[in-house]
N, C-alpha and C positions, 0 to 999 in steps of 0.2 A: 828877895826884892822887898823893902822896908816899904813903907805907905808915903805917896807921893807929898812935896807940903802941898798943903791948901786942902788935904783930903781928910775924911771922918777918917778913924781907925775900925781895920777891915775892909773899908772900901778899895775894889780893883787891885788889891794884894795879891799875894798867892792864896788865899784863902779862896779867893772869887771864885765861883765853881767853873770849873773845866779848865785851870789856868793852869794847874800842875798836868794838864794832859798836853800842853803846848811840847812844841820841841823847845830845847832847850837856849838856841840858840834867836830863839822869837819872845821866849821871856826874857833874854838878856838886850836884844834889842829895844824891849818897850821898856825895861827899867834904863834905858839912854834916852828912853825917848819921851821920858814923864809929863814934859812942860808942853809936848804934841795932843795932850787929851786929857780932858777932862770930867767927864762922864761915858758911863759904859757904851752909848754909843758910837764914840769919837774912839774909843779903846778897841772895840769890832772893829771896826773899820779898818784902823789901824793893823789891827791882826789879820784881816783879809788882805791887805795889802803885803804886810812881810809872806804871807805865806804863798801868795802869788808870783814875789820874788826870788823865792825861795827856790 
């Protein structure tokens, strides 16, 4: 998952910690879902929700 635009580099990448712990199927959801979130806590969210769906 490359770095969303509009973001530093590093930010909410796969670098971000515990992000390679995700399934993988919830990291390829949030790299569709880039323009949904903007800071880490719009990003949480967002992961509590796919994983809820899940």
């Amino acid at each position: 998952m490359g770095n969303p635009a509009g973001y530093a580099p590093g930010i909410l990448g796969l670098d971000y910690p515990g992000m390679r712990d995700l399934p993988e199927e919830i990291r390829a959801a949030l790299d569709e879902r880039r323009g949904e979130y903007h800071n880490e806590e719009e990003m949480r969210r967002l992961v509590h929700e796919l994983m809820l769906r899940r």
